[in-house]
C-alpha positions in Angstrom: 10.2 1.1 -25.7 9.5 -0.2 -29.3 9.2 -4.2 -29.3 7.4 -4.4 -26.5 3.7 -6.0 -27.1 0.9 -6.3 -24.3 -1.2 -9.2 -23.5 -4.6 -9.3 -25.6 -7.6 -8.0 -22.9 -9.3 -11.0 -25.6 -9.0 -14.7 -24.3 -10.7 -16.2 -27.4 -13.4 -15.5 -30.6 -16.3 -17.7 -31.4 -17.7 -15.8 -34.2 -19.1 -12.7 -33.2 -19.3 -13.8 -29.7 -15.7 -12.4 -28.2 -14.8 -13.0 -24.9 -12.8 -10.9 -22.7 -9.9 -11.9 -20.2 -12.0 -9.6 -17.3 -15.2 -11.6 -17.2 -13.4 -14.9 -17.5 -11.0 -13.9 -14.4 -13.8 -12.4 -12.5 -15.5 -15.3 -12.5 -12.9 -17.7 -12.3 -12.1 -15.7 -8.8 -16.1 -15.9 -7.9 -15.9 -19.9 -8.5 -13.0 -20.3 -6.1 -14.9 -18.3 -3.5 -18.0 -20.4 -4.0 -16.1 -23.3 -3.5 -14.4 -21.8 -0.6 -17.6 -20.9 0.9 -19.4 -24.3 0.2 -17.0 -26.1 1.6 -17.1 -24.4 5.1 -20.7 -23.7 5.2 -21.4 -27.2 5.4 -18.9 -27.5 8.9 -20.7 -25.1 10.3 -24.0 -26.7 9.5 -25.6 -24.8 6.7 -27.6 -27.2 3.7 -24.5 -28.1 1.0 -26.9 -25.7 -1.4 -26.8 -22.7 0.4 -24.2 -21.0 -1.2 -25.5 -22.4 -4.8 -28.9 -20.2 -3.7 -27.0 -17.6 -2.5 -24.8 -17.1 -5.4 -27.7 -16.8 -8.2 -28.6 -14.1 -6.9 -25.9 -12.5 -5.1 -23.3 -12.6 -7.9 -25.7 -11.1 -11.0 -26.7 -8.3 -8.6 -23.2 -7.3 -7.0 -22.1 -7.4 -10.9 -24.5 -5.0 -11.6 -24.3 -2.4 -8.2 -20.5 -2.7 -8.7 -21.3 -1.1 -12.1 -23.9 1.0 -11.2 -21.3 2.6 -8.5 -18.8 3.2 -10.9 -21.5 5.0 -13.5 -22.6 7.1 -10.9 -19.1 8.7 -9.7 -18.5 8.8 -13.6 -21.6 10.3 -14.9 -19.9 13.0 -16.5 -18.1 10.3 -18.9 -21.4 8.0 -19.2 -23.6 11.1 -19.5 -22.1 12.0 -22.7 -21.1 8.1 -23.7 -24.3 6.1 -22.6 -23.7 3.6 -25.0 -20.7 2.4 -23.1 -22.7 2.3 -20.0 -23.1 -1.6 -20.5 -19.8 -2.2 -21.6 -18.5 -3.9 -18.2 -15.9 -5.8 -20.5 -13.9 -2.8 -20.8 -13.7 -2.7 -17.2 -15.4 -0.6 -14.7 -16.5 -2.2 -11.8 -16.2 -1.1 -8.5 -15.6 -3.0 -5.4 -17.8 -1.3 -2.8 -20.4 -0.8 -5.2 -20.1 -5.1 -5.5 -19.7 -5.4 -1.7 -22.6 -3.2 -0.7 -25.1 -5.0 -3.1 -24.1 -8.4 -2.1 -24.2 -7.4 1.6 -27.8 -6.8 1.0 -28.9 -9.7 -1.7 -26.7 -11.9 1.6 -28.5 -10.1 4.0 -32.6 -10.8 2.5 -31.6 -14.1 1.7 -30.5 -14.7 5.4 -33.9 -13.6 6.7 -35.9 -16.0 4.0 -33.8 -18.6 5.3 -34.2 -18.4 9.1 -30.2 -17.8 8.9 -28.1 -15.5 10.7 -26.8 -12.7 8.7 -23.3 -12.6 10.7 -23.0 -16.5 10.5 -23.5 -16.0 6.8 -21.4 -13.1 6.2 -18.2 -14.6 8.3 -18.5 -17.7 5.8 -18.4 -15.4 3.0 -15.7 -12.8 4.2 -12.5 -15.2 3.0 -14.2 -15.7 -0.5 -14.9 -12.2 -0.9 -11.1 -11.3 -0.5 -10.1 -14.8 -3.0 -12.5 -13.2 -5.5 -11.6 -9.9 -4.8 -7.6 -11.1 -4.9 -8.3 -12.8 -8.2 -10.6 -10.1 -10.2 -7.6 -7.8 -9.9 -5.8 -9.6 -12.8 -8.6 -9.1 -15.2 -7.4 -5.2 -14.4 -4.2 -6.2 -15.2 -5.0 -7.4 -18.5 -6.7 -4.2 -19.4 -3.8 -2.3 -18.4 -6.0 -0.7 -15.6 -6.4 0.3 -12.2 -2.7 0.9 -12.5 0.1 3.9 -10.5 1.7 6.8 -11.7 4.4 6.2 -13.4 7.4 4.4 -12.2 10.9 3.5 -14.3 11.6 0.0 -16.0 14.4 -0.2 -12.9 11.8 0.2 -10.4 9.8 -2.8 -11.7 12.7 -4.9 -12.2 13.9 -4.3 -8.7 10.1 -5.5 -7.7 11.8 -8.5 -8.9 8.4 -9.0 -10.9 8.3 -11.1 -14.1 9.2 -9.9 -17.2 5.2 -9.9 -18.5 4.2 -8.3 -15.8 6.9 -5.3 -16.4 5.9 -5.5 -19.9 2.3 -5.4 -19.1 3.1 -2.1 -17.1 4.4 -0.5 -20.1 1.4 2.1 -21.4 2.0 4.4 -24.0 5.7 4.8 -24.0 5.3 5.1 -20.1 5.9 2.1 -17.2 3.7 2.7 -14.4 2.7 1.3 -10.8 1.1 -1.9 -10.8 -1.4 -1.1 -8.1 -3.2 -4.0 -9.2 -0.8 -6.8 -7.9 -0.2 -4.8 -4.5 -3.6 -5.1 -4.0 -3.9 -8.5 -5.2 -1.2 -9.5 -2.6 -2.7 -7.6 0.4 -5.5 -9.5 -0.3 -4.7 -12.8 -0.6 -2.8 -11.8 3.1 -6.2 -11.0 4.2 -7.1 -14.7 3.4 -4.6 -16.3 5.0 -5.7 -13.7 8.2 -8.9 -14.6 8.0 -8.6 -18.5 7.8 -6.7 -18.0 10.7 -9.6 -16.0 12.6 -11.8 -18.4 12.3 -9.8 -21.0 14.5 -9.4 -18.1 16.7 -13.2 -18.6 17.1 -13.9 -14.8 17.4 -17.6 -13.6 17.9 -19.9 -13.7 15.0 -20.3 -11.2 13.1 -16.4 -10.3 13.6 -14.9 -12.1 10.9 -16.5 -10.0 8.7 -15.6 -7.0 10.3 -12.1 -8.3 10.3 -12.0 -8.6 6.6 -13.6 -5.3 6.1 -10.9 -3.3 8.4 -8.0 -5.3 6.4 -9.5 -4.8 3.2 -10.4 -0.9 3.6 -7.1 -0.5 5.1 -4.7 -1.9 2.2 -7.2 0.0 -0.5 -6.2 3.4 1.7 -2.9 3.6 1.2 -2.9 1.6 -2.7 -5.0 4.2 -4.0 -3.3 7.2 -2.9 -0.8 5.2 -5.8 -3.3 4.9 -8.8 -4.4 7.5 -11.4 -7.5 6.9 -12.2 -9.6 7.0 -8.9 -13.5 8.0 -8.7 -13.3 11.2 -7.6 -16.2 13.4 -5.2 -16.1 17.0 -6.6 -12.8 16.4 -7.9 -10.9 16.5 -4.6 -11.4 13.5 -2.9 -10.9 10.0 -3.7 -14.3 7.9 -3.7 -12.2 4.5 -2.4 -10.2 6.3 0.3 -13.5 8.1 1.8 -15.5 4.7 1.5 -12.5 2.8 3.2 -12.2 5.2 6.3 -15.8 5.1 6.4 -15.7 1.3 6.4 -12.5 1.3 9.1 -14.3 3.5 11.7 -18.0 2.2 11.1 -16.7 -1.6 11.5 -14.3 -1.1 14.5 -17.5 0.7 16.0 -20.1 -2.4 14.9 -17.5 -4.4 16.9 -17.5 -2.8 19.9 -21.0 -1.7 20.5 -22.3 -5.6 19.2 -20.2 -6.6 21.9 -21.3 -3.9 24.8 -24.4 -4.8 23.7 -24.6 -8.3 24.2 -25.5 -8.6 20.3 -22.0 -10.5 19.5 -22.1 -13.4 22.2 -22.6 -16.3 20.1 -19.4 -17.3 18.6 -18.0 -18.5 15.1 -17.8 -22.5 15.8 -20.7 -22.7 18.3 -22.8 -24.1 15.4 -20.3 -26.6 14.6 -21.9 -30.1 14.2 -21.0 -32.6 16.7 -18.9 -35.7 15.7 -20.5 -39.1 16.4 -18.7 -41.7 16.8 -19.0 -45.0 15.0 -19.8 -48.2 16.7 -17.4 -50.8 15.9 -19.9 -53.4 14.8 -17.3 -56.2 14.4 -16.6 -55.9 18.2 -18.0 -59.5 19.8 -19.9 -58.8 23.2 -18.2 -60.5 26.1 -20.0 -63.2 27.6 
């Protein structure tokens, strides 16, 4: 449909420094989640700076494994384009890749801390689905990680925005926009797991909550999209990581539990409330 423009992946230029929509998104979604994070680590009795630490390392190296994953189940592409390898600006970053480097990065950083890697991980699980919610828009202003396609009366009965329908417009063709369904389920997985955590579940089973919700939505949303990783062209890298994911955390859960691994629970580490002597108060005599 002639007329119709889409939103610049550039945010601004300083010279030749341009910077991209993607990163600025992405890390506007990781700030969120730190502040998420920081805000309930300290309730459950973990130094204000721990997720400061955490973060320097954890968010430089997830960046880079997320990228690294993608690379990989794309060599074919990068083999024969290696200069794009670096070009994380153009998009390309995939979320397992992120999750399983900053599982690890979370997980050493636990041990030099004398921290428990569930108590950690449970803190971390609603940030990782804000960020996660968040970083989907930078897709979205790539005009990536989108469906097949779809008609214009398909999005409008979405009732979606006009610039999001525009947005979905590629090439003469409207497609899916897989990026806002998984935005949504995500941001439901927040609100679930917020929830959890009154529910005072076992440690360790936030996190295995969030990975069961997570892997579960990313099932069934990239059966939509067309341009999946692929593993020898006939299965999709996301839907075999998410089963994996589904099956190996519902069987954590259990056997922690049979095992009497899981029998600390998610507030036991809350600090106790003293209360405050009312100075003013005269003694009887």
């Amino acid at each position: 449909m002639e007329g119709i423009q889409p939103l610049s992946p550039i945010a601004f230029e300083l010279g030749p420094l341009t910077v991209h929509w993607y990163g600025l998104i992405i890390a506007f979604g990781a700030f969120l989640g730190y502040l998420l994070a920081t805000r309930e680590s300290v309730k459950r009795g973990l130094p204000k700076d721990t997720f400061a630490d955490l973060l320097i390392w954890a968010l430089p190296i997830a960046i880079l494994s997320a990228r690294l994953y993608y690379v990989i189940f794309r060599w074919d592409y990068y083999a024969a384009h290696p200069e794009k390898i670096l070009a994380i600006w153009e998009g390309g970053l995939a979320i397992h890749g992120g999750v399983i480097g900053g599982v690890i990065t979370a997980y050493i950083f636990a041990k030099r801390r004398n921290i428990s890697i569930w108590k950690l991980l449970d803190i971390t699980a609603p940030s990782l689905l804000l960020g996660q919610a968040i970083g989907r828009w930078g897709n979205f202003m790539n005009q990536e990680a989108h469906g097949g396609p779809v008609t214009r009366e398909f999005l409008e009965g979405l009732m979606l925005p006009e610039f999001i329908i525009n947005q979905m417009y590629i090439d003469g063709v409207y497609y899916h926009p897989t990026f806002l369904y998984e935005s949504i389920w995500n941001i439901l997985g927040v609100i679930l797991l917020l929830y959890l955590r009154r529910v005072n579940l076992r440690q360790g089973e936030i996190f295995l909550s969030y990975l069961i919700w997570y892997s579960v939505g990313r099932f069934f949303i990239e059966g939509l999209r067309t341009d999946s990783l692929m593993i020898a062209d006939l299965l999709r890298t996301a839907q075999v990581m998410s089963l994996v994911l589904i099956i190996g955390a519902i069987i954590l859960w259990f056997y922690r539990r049979q095992t009497g691994q899981a029998d600390k629970r998610y507030l036991d580490d809350e600090p106790k409330k003293t209360k405050k002597k009312n100075t003013n108060k005269k003694k009887k005599k």
